[in-house]
Backbone bond lengths (Angstrom), bond angles and torsions (degrees), N, CA, C in turn:
res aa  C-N    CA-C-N  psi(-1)  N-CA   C-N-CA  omega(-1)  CA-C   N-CA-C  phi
1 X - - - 1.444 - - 1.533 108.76 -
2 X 1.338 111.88 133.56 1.503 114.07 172.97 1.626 120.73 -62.21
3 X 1.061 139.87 124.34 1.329 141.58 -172.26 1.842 100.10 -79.96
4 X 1.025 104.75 154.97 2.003 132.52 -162.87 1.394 87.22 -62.61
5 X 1.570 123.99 -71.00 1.725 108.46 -179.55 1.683 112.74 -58.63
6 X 1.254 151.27 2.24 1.457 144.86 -177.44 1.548 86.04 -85.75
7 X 0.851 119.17 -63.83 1.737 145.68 -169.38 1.736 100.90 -47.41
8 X 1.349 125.23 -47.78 0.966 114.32 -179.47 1.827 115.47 -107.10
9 X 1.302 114.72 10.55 1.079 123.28 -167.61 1.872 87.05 -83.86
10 X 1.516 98.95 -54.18 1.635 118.38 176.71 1.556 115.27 -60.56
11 X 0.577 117.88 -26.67 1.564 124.65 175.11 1.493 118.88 -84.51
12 X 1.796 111.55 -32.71 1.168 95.82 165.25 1.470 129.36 -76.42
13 X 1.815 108.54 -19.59 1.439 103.47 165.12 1.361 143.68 -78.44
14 X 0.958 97.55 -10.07 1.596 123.21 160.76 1.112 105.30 -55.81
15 X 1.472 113.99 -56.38 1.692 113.97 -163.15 1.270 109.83 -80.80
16 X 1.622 120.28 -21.10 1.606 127.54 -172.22 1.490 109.31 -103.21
17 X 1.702 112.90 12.01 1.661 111.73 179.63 1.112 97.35 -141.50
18 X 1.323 142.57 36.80 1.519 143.23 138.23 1.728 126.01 133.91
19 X 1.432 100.09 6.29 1.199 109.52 172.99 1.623 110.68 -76.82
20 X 1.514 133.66 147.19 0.884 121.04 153.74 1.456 139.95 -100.46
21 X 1.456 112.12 109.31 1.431 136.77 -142.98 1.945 91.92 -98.67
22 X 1.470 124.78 14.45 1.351 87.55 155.17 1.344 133.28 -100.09
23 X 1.164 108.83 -3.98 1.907 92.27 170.29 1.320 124.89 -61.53
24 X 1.703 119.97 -1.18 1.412 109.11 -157.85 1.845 78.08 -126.25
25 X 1.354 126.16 21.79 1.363 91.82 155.06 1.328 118.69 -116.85
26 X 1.564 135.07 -145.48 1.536 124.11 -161.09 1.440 112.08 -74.44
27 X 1.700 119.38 123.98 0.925 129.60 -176.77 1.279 127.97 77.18
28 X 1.579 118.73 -4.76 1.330 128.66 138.41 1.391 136.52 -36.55
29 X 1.511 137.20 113.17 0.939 128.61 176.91 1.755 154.36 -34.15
30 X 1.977 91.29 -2.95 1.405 89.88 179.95 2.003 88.00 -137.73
31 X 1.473 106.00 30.58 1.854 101.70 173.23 1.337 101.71 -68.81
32 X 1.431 139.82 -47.72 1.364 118.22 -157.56 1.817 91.03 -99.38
33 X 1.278 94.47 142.19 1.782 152.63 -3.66 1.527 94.90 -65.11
34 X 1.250 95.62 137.64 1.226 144.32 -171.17 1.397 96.58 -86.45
35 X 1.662 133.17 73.37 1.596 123.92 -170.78 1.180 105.22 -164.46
36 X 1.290 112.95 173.15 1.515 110.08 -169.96 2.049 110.84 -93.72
37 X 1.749 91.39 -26.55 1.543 94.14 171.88 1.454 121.97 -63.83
38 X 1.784 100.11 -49.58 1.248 101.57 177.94 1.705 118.80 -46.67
39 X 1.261 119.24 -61.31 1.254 147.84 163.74 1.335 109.92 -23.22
40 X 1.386 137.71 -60.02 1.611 153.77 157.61 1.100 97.58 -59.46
41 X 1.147 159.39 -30.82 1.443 157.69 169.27 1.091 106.83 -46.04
42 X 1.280 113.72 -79.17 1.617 144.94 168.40 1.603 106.40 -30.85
43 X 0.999 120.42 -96.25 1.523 143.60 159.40 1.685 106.73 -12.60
44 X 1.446 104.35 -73.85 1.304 91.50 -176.59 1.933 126.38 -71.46
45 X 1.500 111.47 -13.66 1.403 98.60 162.71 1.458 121.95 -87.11
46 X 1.579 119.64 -16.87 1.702 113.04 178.83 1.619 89.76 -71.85
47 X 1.494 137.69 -22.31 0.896 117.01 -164.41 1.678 100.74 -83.36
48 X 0.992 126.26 -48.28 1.618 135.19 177.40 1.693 104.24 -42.48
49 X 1.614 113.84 -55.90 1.400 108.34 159.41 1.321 147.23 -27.55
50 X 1.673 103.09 -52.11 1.325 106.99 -162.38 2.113 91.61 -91.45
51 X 1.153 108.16 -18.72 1.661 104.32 174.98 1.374 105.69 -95.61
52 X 1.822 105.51 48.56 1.651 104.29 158.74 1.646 121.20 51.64
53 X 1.486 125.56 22.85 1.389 126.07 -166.00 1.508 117.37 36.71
54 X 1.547 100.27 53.29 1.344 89.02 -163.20 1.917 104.58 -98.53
55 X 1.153 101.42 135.18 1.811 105.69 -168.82 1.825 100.04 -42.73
56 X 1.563 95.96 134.05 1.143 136.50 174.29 1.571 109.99 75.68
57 X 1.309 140.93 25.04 1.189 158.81 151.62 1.197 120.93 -48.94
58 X 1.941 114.07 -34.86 1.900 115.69 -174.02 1.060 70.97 -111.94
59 X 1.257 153.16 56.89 1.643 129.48 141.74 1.209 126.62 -67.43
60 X 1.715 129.88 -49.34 1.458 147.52 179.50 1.476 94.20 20.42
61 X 1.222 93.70 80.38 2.096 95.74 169.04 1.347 123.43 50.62
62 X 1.325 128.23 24.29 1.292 122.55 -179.96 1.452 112.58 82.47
63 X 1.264 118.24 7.06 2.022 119.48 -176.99 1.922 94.67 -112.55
64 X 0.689 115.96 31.63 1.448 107.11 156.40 1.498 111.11 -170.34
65 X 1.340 107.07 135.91 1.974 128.01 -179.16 1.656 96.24 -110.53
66 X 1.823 91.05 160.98 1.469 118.57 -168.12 1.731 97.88 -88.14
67 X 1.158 132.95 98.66 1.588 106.91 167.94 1.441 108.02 -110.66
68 X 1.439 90.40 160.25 1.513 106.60 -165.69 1.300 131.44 -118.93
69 X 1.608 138.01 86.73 1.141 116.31 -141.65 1.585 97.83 -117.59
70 X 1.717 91.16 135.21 1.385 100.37 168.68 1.934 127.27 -59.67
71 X 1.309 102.20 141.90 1.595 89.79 -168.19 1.628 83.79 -107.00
């Protein structure tokens, strides 16, 4: 299991290398749940977004996968 500082160590770079991390802070439209997964969730796909899905972009240490959902 990833420990609470890995989680936010990763999340802050996400948020400080081009993701855009304000909906998930206070009073932002996507803060609640109020968590660090939710939050890395968030964070780490606007960040995968805005770097064009470009291979090895959702890596953040092995704590986040590509899923793909059929529409």
């Amino acid at each position: 299991m990833v420990q609470h500082g890995v989680w936010l160590g990763i999340l802050d770079y996400a948020c400080g290398h081009g993701a855009d991390c304000g909906a998930i802070q206070p009073a932002g439209i996507c803060f609640n749940p109020n968590n660090i997964y939710n939050h890395a969730s968030y964070a780490f796909d606007s960040y995968y977004v805005r770097m064009g899905r470009a291979f090895g972009s959702c890596y953040f240490g092995g704590t986040a996968d590509i899923a793909v959902v059929a529409a």
